[in-house]
PDB file of N, CA, C and O in Angstrom:
ATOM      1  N   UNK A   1      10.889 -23.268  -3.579  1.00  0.00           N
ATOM      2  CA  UNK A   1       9.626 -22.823  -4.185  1.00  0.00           C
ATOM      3  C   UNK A   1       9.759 -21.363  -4.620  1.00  0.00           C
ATOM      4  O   UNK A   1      10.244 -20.522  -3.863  1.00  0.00           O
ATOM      5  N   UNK A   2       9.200 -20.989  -6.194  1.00  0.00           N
ATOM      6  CA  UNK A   2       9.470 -19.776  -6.432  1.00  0.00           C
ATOM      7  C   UNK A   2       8.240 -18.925  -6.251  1.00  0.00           C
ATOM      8  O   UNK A   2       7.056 -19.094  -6.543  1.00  0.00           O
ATOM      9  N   UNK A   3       9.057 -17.749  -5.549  1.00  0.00           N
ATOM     10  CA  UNK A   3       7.507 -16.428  -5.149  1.00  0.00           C
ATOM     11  C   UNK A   3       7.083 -15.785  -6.559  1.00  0.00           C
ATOM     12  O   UNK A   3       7.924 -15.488  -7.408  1.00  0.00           O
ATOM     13  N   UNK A   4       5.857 -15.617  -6.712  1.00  0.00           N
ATOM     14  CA  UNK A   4       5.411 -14.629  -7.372  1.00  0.00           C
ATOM     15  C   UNK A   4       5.393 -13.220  -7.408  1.00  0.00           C
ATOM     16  O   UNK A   4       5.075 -12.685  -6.346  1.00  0.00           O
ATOM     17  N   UNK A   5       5.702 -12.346  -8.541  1.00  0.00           N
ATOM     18  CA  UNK A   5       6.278 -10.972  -8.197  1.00  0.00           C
ATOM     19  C   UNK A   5       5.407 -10.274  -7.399  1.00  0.00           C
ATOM     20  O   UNK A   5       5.979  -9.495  -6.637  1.00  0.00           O
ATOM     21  N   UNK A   6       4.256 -10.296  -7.327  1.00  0.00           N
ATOM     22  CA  UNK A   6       3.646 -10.256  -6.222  1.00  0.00           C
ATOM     23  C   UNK A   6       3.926 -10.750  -5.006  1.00  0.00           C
ATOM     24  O   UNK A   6       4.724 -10.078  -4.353  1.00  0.00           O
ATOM     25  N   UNK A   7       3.686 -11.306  -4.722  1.00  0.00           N
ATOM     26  CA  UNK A   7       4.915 -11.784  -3.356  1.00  0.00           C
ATOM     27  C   UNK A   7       5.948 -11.082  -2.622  1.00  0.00           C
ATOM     28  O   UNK A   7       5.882 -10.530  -1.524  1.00  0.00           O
ATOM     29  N   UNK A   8       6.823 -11.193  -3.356  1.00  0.00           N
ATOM     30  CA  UNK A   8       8.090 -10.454  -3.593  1.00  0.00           C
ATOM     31  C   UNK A   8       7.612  -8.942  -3.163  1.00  0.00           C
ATOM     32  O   UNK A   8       7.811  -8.565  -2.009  1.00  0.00           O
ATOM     33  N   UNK A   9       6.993  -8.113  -4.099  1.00  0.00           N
ATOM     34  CA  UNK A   9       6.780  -6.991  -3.608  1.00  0.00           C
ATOM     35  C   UNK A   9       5.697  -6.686  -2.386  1.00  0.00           C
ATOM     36  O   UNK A   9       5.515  -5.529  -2.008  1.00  0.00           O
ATOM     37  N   UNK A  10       5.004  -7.792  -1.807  1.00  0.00           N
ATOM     38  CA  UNK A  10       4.488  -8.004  -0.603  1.00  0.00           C
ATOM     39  C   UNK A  10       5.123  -8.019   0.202  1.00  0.00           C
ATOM     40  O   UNK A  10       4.656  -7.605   1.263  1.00  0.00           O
ATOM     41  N   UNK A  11       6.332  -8.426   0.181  1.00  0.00           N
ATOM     42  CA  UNK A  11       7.308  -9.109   1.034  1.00  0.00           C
ATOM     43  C   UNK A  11       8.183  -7.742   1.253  1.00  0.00           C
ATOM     44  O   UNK A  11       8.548  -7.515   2.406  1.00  0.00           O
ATOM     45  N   UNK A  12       8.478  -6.985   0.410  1.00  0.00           N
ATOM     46  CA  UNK A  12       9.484  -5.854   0.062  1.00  0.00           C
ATOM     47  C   UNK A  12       8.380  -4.676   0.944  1.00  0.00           C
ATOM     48  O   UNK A  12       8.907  -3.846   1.685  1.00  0.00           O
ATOM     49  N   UNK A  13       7.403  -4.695   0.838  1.00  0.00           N
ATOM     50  CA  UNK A  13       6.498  -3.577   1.250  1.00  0.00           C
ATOM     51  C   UNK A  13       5.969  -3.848   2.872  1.00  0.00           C
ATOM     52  O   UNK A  13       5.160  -3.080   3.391  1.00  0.00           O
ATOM     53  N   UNK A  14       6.510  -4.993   3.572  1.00  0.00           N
ATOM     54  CA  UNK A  14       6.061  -5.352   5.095  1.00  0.00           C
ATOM     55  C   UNK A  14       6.770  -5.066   5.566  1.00  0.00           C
ATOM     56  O   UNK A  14       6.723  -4.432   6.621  1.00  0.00           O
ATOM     57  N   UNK A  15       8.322  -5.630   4.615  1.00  0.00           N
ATOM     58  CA  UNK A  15       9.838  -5.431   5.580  1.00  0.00           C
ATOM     59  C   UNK A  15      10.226  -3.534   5.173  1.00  0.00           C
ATOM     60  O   UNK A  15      11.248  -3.079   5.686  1.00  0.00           O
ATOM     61  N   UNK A  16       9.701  -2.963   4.628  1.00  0.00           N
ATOM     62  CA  UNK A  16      10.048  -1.575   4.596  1.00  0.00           C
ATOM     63  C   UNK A  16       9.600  -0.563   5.640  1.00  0.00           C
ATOM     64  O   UNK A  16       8.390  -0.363   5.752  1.00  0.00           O
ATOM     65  N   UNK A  17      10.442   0.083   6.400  1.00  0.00           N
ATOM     66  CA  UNK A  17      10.224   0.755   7.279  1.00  0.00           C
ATOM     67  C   UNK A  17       8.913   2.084   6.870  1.00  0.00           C
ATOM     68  O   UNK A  17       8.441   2.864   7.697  1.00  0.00           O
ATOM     69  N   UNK A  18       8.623   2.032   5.666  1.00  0.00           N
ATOM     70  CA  UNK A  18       8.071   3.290   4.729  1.00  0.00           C
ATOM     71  C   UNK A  18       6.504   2.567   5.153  1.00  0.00           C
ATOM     72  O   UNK A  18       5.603   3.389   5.316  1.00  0.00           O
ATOM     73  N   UNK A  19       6.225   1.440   5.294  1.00  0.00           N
ATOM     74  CA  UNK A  19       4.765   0.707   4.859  1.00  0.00           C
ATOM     75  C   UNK A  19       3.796   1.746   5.904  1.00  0.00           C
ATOM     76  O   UNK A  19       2.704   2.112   5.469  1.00  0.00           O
ATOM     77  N   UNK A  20       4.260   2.212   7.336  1.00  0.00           N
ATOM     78  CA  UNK A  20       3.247   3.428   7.916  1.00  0.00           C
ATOM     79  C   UNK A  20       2.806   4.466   6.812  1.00  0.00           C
ATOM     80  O   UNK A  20       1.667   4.889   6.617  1.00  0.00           O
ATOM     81  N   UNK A  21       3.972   4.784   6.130  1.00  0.00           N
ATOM     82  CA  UNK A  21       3.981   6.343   5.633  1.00  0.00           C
ATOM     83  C   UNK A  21       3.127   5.730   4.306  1.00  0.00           C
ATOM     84  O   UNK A  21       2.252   6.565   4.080  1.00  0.00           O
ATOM     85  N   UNK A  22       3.015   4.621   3.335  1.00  0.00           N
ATOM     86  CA  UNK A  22       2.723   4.431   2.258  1.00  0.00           C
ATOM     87  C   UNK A  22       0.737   4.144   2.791  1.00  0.00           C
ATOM     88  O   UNK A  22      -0.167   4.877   2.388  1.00  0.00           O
ATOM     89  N   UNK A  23       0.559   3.093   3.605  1.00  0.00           N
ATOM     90  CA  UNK A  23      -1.256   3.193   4.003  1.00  0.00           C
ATOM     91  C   UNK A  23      -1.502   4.598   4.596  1.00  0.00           C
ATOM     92  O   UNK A  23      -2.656   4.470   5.004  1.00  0.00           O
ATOM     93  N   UNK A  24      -1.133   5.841   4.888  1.00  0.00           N
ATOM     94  CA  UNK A  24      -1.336   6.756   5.404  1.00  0.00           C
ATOM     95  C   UNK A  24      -1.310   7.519   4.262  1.00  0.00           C
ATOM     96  O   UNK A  24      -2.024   8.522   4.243  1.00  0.00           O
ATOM     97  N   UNK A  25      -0.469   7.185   3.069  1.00  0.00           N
ATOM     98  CA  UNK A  25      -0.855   7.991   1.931  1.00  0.00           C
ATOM     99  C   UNK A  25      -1.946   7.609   1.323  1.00  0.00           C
ATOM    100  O   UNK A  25      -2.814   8.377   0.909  1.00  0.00           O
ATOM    101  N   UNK A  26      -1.963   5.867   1.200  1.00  0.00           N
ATOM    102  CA  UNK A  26      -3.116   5.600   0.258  1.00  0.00           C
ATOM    103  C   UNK A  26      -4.503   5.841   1.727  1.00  0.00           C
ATOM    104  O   UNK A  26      -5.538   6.288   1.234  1.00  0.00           O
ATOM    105  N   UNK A  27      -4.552   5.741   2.422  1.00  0.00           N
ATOM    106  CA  UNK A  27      -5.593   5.859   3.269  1.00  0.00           C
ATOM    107  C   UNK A  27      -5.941   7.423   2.689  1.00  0.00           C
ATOM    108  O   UNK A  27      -7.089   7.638   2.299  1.00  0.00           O
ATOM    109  N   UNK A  28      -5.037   8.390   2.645  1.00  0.00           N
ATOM    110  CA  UNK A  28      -5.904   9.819   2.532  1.00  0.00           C
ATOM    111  C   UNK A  28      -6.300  10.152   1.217  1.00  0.00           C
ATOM    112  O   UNK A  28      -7.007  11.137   1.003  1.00  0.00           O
ATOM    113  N   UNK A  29      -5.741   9.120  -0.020  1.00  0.00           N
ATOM    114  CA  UNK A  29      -6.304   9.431  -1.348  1.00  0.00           C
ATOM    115  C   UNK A  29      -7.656   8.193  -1.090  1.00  0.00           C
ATOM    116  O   UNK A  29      -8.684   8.682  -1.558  1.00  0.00           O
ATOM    117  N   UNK A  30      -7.804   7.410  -0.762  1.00  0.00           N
ATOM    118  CA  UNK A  30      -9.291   6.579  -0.726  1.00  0.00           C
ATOM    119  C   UNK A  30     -10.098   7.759  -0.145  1.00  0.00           C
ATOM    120  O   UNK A  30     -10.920   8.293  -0.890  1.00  0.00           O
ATOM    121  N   UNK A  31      -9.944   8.221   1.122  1.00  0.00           N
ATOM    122  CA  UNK A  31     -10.633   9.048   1.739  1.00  0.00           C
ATOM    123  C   UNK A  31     -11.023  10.352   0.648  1.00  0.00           C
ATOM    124  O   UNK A  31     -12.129  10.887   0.570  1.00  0.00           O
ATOM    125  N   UNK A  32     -10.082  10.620   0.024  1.00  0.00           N
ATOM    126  CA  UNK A  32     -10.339  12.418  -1.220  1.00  0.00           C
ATOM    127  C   UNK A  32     -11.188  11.590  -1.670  1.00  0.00           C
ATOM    128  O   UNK A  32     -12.387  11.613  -1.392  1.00  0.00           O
ATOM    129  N   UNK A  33     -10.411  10.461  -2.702  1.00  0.00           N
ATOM    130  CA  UNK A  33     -11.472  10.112  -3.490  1.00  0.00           C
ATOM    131  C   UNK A  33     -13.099   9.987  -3.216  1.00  0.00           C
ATOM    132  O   UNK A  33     -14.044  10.543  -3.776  1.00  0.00           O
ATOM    133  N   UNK A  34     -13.052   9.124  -2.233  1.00  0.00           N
ATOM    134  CA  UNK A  34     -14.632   8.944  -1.602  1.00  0.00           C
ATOM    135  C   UNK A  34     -15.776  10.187  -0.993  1.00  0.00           C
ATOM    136  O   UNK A  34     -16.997  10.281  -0.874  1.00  0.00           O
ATOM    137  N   UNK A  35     -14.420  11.140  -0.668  1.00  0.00           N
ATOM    138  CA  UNK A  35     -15.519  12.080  -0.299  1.00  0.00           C
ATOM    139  C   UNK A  35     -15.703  13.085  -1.279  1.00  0.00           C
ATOM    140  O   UNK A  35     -16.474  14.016  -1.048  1.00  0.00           O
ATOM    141  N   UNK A  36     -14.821  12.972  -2.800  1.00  0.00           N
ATOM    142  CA  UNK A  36     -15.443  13.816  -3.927  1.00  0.00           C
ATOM    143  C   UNK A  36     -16.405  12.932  -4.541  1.00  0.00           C
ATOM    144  O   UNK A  36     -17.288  13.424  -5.244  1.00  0.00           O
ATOM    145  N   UNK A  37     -16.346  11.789  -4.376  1.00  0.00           N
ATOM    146  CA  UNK A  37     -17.216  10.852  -5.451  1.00  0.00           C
ATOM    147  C   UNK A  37     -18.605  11.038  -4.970  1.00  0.00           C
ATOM    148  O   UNK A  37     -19.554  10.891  -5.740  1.00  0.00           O
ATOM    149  N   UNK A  38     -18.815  11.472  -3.278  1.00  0.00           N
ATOM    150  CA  UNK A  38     -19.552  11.561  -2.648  1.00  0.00           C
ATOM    151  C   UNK A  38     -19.572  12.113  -1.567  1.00  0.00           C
ATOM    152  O   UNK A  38     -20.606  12.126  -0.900  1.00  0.00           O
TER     153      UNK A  38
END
């Protein structure tokens, strides 16, 4: 069965030792964002 490139880069982004460091980046740009938007 073939994955969708989505998938694939789901798959690439669980098994990466980086995935702490990458939600800790996007966690603190949601957070800027939200607290300039408001």
């Amino acid at each position: 069965m073939k994955k969708s490139t989505r998938v694939k880069i789901i798959d690439f982004l669980f098994d990466s030792p980086l995935l702490p460091f990458l939600l800790i980046i996007g966690f603190g740009l949601f957070a800027t964002v939200a607290g300039t938007g408001g």
